[in-house]
C-alpha angles and dihedrals in degrees: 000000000000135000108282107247091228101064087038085067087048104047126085143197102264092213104041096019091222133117138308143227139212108234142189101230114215121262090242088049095052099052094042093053094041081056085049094050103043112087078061086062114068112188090003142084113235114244114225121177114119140030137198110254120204111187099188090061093028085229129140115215106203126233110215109180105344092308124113109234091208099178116125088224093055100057143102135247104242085236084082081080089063114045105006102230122169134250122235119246116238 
């Protein structure tokens, strides 16, 4: 399931307060970031695809499970579109 478009026109970059994109998130990047996630998801396996991409701020705004982790400390540089490094996990 996908972001409702809806919700996508509302939200905003928290640092920046621009607008936002919907993103394909890299291979690399999604299985780093479902490892991240995983110890939040009991009996599930976090579902990583797509980010929120702010190009003002050059941030990406995971989305885990169909939910937007909107948090300035959880994103990622833009640079992630690029190269597809992985985040390290907390």
């Amino acid at each position: 399931m996908a972001v409702d478009p809806e919700l996508l026109e509302i939200l905003r970059c928290p640092k920046s307060h621009g607008t936002l994109e919907l993103i394909e998130l890299p291979e690399e990047v999604r299985r780093a970031l479902i490892e991240k996630y995983r110890e939040h998801f009991r009996d599930e396996e976090p579902v990583v695809l797509h980010g929120l991409y702010s190009r003002d701020a050059e941030l990406v705004y995971p989305i885990v499970s169909d939910i937007p982790v909107m948090l300035i400390d959880e994103a990622l540089p833009g640079e992630v579109l690029q190269r597809g490094p992985a985040p390290e996990a907390p």
